[in-house]
C-alpha positions in Angstrom: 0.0 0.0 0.0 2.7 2.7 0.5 4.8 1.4 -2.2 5.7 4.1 -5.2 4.3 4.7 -7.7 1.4 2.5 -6.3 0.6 -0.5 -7.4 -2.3 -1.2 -9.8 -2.8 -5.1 -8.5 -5.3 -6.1 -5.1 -2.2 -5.8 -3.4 -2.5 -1.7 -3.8 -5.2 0.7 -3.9 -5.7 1.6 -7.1 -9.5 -0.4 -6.4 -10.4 2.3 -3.9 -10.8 5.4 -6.7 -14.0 5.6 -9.3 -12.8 5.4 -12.3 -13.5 8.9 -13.1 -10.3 9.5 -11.1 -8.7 7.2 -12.8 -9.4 8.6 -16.2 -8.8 11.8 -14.7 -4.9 11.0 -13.3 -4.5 8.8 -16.6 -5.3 12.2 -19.3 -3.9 15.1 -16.8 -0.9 13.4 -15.2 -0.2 13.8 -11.7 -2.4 16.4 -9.3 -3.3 17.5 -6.1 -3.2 14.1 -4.8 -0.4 12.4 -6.1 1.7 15.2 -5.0 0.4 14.8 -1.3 1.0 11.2 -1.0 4.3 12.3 -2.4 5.3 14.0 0.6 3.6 11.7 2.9 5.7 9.4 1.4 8.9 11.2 1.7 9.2 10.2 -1.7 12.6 11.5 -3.6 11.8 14.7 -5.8 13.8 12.9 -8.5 11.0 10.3 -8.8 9.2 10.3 -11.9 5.4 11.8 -11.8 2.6 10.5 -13.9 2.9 12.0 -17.2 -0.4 13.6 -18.9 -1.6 11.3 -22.2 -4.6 13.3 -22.4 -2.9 13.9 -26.1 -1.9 10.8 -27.0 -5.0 8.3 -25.8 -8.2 7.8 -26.8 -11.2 7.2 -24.5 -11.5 3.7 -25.9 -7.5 3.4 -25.2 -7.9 4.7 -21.7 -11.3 2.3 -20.5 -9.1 -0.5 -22.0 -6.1 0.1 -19.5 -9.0 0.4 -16.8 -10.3 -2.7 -18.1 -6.7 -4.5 -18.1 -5.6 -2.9 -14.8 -9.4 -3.9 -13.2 -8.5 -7.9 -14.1 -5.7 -7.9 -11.5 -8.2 -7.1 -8.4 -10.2 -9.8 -6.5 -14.2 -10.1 -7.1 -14.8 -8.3 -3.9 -12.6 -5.5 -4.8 -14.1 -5.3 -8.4 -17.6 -5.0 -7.0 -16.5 -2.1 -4.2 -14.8 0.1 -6.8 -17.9 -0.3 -9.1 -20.0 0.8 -6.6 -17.8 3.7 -5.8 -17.8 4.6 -9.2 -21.7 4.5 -9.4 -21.7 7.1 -6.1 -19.2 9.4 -7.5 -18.5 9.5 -11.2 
């Protein structure tokens, strides 16, 4: 959980963001948040940040890395993040 950059499998928390984040942090990079857990972290300034591909993805291109990264969480955790997603997005 407080490995970085996170992981995307059931061993992170990736699962716990609606995928309106997701799309969000995937097209715009790094934000608000990502730089917080940064420092909460302690983590080096020389670490690379999520890079905007707002230019270079589609919306198709960017549900099908949701898609890939969703297949490495557990039922439970598929069915939690949906709901989120439902309540937020």
């Amino acid at each position: 959980m407080m490995d970085y950059p996170p992981r995307h499998n059931a061993n992170g928390h990736t699962w716990h963001h609606p995928d309106c984040e997701l799309t969000y942090i995937i097209l715009y990079g790094s934000n608000e948040m990502t730089e917080m857990m940064r420092q909460m972290m302690n983590v080096p300034t020389t670490t690379p940040r999520m890079p905007a591909w707002r230019a270079k993805l589609s919306s198709e291109e960017i549900s099908e890395i949701l898609a890939f990264i969703k297949t490495m969480w557990t039922p439970e955790q598929q069915r939690a993040q949906t709901q989120i997603t439902q309540q937020v997005c």
